[in-house]
C-alpha positions as CSV (number, residue, x, y, z in Angstrom):
1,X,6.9,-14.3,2.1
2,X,5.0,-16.3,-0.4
3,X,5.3,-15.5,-4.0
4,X,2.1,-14.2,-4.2
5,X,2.6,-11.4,-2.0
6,X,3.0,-7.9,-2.2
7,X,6.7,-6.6,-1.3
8,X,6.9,-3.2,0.3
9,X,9.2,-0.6,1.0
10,X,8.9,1.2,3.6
11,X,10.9,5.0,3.4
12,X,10.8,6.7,6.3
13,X,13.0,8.7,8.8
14,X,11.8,7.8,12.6
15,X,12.7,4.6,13.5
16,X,9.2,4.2,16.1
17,X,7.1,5.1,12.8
18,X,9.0,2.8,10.8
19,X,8.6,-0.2,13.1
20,X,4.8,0.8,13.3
21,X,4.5,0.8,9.6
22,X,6.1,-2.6,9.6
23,X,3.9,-4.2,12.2
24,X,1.2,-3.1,10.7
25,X,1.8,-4.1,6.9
26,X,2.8,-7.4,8.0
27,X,-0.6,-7.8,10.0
28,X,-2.2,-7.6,6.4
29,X,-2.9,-10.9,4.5
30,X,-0.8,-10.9,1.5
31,X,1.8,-8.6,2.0
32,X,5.6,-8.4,3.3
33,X,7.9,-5.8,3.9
34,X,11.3,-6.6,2.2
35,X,13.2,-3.8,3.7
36,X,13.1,0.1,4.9
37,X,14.8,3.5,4.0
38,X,15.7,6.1,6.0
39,X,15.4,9.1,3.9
40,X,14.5,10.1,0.3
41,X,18.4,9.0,-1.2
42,X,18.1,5.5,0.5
43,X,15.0,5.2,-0.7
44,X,16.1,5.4,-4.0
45,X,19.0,3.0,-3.6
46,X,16.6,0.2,-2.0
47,X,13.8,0.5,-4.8
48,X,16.7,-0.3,-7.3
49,X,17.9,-3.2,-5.2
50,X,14.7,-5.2,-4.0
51,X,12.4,-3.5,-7.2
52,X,9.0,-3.5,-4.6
53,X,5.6,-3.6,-6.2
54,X,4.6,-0.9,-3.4
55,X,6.2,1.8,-1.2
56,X,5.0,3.5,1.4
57,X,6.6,6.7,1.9
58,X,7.6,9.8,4.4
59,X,7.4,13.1,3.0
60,X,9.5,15.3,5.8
61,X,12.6,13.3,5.7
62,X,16.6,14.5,5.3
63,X,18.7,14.5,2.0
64,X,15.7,14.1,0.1
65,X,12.2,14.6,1.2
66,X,9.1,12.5,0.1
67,X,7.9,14.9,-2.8
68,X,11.2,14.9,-4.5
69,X,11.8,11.3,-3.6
70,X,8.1,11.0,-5.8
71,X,9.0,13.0,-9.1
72,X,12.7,11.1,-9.3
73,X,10.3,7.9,-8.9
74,X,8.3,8.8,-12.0
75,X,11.2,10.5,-14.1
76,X,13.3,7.7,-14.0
77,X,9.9,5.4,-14.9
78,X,9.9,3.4,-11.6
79,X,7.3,0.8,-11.4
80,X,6.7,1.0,-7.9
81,X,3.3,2.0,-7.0
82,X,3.5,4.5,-4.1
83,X,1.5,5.4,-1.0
84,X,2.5,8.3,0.8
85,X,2.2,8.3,4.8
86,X,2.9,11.9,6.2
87,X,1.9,14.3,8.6
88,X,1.5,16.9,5.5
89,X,-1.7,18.7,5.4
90,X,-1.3,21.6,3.7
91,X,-2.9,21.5,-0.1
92,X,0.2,22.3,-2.0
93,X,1.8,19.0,-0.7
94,X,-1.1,16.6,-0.8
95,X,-1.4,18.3,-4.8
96,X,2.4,17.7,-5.6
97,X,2.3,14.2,-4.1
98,X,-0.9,13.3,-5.8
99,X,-0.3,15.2,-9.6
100,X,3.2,12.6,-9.1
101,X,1.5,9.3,-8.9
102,X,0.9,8.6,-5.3
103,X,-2.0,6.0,-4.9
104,X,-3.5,7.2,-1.6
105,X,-2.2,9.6,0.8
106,X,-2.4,9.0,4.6
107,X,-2.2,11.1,7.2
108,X,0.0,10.9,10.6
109,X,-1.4,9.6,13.0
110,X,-3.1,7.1,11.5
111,X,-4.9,3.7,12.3
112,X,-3.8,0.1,11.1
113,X,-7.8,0.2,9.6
114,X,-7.0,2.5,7.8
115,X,-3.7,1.5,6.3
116,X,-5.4,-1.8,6.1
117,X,-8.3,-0.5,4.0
118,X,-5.4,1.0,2.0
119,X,-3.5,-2.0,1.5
120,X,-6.5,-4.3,0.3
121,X,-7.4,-1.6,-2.1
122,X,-4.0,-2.1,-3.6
123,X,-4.3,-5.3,-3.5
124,X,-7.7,-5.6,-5.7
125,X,-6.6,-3.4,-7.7
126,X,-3.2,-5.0,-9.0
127,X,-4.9,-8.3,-8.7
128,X,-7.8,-7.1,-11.0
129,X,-5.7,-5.3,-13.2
130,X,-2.9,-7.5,-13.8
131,X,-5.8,-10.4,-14.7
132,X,-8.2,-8.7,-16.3
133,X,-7.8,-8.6,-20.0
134,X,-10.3,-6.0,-21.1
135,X,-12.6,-3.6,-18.3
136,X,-16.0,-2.1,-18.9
137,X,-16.1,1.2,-17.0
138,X,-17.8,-0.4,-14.7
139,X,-15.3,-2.8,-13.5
140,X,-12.7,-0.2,-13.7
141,X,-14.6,2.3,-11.7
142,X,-15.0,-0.1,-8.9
143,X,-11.1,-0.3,-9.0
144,X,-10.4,2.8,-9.2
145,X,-12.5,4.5,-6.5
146,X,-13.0,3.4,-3.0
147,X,-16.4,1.5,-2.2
148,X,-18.5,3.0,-0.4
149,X,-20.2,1.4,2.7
150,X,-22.1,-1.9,1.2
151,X,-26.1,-0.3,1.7
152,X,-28.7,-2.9,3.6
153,X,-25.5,-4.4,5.4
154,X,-25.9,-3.9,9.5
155,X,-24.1,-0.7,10.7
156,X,-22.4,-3.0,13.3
157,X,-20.9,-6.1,11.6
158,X,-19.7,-9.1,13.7
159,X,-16.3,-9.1,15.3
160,X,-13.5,-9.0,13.0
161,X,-15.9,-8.2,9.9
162,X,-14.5,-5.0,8.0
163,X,-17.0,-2.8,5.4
164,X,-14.2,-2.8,3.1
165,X,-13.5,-6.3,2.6
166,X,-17.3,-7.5,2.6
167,X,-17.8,-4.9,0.1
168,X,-14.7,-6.3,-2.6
169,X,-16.4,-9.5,-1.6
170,X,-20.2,-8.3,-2.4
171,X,-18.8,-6.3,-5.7
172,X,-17.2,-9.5,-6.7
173,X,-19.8,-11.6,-6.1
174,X,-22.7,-9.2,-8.2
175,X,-19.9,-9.9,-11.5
176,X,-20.2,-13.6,-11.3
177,X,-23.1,-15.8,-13.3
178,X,-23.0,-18.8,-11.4
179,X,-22.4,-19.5,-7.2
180,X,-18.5,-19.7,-6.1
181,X,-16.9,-21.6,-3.4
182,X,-15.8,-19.8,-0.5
183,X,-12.2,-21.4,-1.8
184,X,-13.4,-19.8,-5.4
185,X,-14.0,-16.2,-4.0
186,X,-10.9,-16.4,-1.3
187,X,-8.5,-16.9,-4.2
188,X,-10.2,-14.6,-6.3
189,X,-10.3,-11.2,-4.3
190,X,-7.0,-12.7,-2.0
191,X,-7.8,-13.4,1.2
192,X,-7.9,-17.0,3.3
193,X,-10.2,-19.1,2.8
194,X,-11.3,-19.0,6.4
195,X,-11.9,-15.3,6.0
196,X,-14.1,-15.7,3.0
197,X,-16.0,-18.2,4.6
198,X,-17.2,-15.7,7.8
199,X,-18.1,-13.0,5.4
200,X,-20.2,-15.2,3.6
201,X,-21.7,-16.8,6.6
202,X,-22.3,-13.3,7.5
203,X,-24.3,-12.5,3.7
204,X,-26.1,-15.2,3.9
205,X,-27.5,-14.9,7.2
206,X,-28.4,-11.5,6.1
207,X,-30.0,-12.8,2.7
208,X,-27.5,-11.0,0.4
209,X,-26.3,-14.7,-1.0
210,X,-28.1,-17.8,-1.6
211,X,-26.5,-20.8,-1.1
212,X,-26.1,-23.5,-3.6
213,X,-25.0,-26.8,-2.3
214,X,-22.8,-29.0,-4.6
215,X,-23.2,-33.4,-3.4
216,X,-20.7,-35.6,-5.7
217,X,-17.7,-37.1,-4.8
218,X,-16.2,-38.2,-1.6
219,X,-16.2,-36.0,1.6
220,X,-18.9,-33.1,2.5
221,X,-20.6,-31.0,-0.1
222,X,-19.5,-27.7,-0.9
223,X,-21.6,-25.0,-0.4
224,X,-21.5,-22.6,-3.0
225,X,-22.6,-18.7,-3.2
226,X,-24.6,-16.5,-5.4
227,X,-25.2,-12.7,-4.8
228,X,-29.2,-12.5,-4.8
229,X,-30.2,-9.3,-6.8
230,X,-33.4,-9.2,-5.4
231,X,-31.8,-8.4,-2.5
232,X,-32.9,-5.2,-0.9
């Protein structure tokens, strides 16, 4: 775990779901699990202990289920953020959990893209909010609701490409004045450099970027990237 990543807790009661969450969360860039619960009471007992910056949690669980594991959360002013992973569909639950500060709810089963898209949500969100001193409504709509499919992007991105990330990466890009590294806008919306570099390749072969290329200095020149608004 690197001290820039997200440390999760993961509170549930099967032991095959658990390991699944945990192979999956660790499959995500930037985030580590640092331990699990088995129901609602241990949950409690480990978010004191380890103090995680997110939890994902069960809601049909033994001693204490997931809603009332939620509400003692938020009366005794926990900090964790919480995302609730259940195989709860009914209305009533899904409005408890939500009305109690859950920050996405997931149903079982579910895939890793989606408790990927999830996750990176999270992650823009605390990195944004956390650095941002002051938000136009804006910036703090994009953080707040998902993104919606980037338009005039192919419905069939490359290999490995996801709509959610190139879309953090596009809304990042249309908030910046001058052209960014791939380094620049890796670091910036937290993901490797490597990563940032295929999406980019990716936008500019579609004409979403133009490329500005920085000479100076010993070794290659850096290419550098600017959203083009006349894109359409």
């Amino acid at each position: 775990m690197t001290k820039n990543d997200v440390s999760v807790l993961i509170i549930e009661d099967d032991p095959m779901v658990q390991e699944l969450n945990k192979t999956f969360i660790n499959k995500v860039q930037g985030f580590t699990v640092v331990g699990t619960a088995s129901n609602g009471e241990e949950g409690l007992e480990k978010l004191k202990e380890l103090d995680p910056e997110l939890a994902l949690l069960d809601i049909f669980m033994p001693k204490l289920n997931g809603v009332a594991t939620l509400q003692k959360l938020r009366n005794e002013n926990f900090t964790t953020d919480t995302i609730v992973v259940s195989a709860a569909k009914d209305g009533e639950t899904i409005k408890k959990v939500l009305q109690n500060g859950a920050i996405d709810y997931i149903m079982k089963p579910f895939t890793f893209e989606r408790l990927q898209q999830a996750l990176e949500k999270y992650r823009n969100y605390q990195k944004r909010i956390n650095t941002e001193s002051t938000l136009s409504q804006e910036q703090l709509d994009s953080i707040l609701y998902s993104p919606s499919k980037p338009e005039n992007f192919s419905s069939l991105l490359p290999k490995g490409l996801n709509e959610f990330t190139l879309t953090v990466i596009v809304d990042y890009l249309k908030e910046q004045k001058e052209p960014h590294s791939a380094e620049e806008v890796a670091n910036s919306v937290g993901i490797a450099r490597v990563t940032a570099r295929r999406y980019l390749d990716y936008l500019e072969k579609t004409k979403a970027v133009k490329i500005d290329i920085q000479y100076g200095g010993v070794g290659r020149p850096i290419n550098r990237y600017l959203y083009d608004e006349n894109h359409y």
